[in-house]
C-alpha positions, 0 to 999 in steps of 0.5 A: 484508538490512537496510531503510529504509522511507521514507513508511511510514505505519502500517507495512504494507510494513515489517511485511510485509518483516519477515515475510519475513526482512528486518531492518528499521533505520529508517522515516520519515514525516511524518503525525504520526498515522500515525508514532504507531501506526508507533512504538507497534507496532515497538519493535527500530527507530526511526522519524523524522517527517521531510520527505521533500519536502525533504531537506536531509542525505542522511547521514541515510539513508546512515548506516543502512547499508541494502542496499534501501530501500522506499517508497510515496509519497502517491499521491492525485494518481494515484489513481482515488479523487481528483482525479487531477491529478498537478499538486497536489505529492504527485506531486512525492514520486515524484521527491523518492523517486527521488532520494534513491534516487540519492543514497544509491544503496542496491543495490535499492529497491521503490516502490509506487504506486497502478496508474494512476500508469503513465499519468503523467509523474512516472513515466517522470522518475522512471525517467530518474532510476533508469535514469542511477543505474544501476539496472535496473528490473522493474515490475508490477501486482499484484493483491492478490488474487492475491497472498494479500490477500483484496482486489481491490486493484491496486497498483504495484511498481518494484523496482530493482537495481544493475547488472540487467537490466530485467524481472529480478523478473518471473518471480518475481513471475508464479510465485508467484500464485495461480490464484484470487483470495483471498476474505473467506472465505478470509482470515477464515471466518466471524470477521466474523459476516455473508455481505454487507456495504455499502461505499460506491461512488465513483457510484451507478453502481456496486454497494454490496453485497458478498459475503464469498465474493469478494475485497473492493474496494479499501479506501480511505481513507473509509468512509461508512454506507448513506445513506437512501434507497440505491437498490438495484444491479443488481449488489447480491446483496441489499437493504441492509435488514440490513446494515452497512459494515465496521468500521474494525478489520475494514478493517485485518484485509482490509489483512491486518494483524494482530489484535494490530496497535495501532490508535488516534486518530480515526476520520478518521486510522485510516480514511486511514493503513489505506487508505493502507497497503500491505496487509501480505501483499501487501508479504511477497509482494513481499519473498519474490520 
């Protein structure tokens, strides 16, 4: 099946969906860093920087000939990370999505988006769009964890396909989980060299401390040290005296991209385009059901 991967970051959903069998033909984004590391690690197809906010030519996404198109559109306007307004225009990118899918009417597409964006607008004008396209519709929240990525990671699918019946995908998606969440452990070993670790919480409500015997929280697109002072959790399993946040390389390794996977600009954009990306096993995931 031959795929165009719109907002496509550094590549997680088209990595994964290439390991799935799929053949990849174009991507396009429009965040310069992100499209950089993109290009540098996928030589067999192009990718474009390119408004997607605003298409002018939609012969630009015919002409590849695509039997799906996938996409995760900018979701900070619906994340728990954010300001959660979906007013501030990223949530305008959903629909710009949805209509391309309208106008190039490719037979099945897969949007991703943050969980919480099943409490929007945006969404069911979103779905108004596919269902008047004819498309019928299988939504799920998948936890990563369940889904071979050693994070507790809750992301959003809406695969559509020509002609369907709603709830198509379902069954294929609930069978091949796992019965247990997938752990660092699991994933890693003992590659990372350490048994906790720090990782910033949104409120010191919440524990800082982690085990690497448990899936990791949801990698985000920050990644700040221990601050002075850090009061230790009623959850933490240790104090923080020894030990140290993730590295940027090892946040990219939980997101389940490759070792050999390039990696390059400045801290601040590798931070966001990891955490922003669709972690690759659980896009293959995806891709095989």
């Amino acid at each position: 099946m031959r795929v165009i991967d719109l907002f496509a970051g550094c590549g997680g959903l088209s990595l994964g969906f290439k390991k799935a069998g799929f053949d990849v033909v174009a991507a396009f984004d429009h965040w310069k860093p992100a499209v950089d590391v993109y290009r540098a690690n996928f030589d067999d197809h192009p990718i474009f920087d390119y408004d997607l906010g605003n298409v002018e030519n939609y012969d630009d996404f015919k002409k590849y000939d695509s039997d799906i198109i996938i996409g995760g559109p900018p979701c900070q306007d619906f994340s728990s990370a954010g300001k959660r307004d979906e007013n501030l225009g990223r949530g305008d990118l959903t629909l710009s999505y949805a209509h391309i899918i309208n106008e190039v009417r490719p037979e099945w597409f897969l949007m991703e988006n943050v969980a919480r964006i099943t409490k929007s607008t945006i969404l069911r004008k979103a779905i108004e769009v596919y269902e008047r396209a004819g498309y019928g519709l299988s939504a799920n929240v998948l936890d990563a964890s369940y889904c071979g990525v050693p994070q507790a990671r809750k992301r959003f699918f809406l695969v559509g396909h020509l002609h369907s019946p709603n709830g198509f995908l379902d069954s294929y998606l609930s069978e091949n989980r796992s019965a247990e969440p997938m752990t660092i452990h699991d994933y890693l070993g003992d590659s990372l060299e350490l048994t906790h670790y720090y990782r910033h919480p949104r409120s010191y409500m919440r524990r800082g401390v982690f085990s690497v015997h448990e899936p990791s929280p949801t990698v985000r697109g920050v990644n700040r040290p221990i601050p002075k002072g850090y009061q230790r959790h009623s959850g933490d399993a240790c104090g923080v005296e020894s030990l140290r946040p993730l590295t940027t390389v090892e946040r990219s390794y939980i997101q389940t991209f490759p070792k050999n996977f390039k990696f390059f600009g400045n801290k601040t954009e590798l931070e966001q385009m990891i955490g922003n990306a669709v972690p690759v096993e659980l896009a293959k995931f995806v891709a095989i059901a």
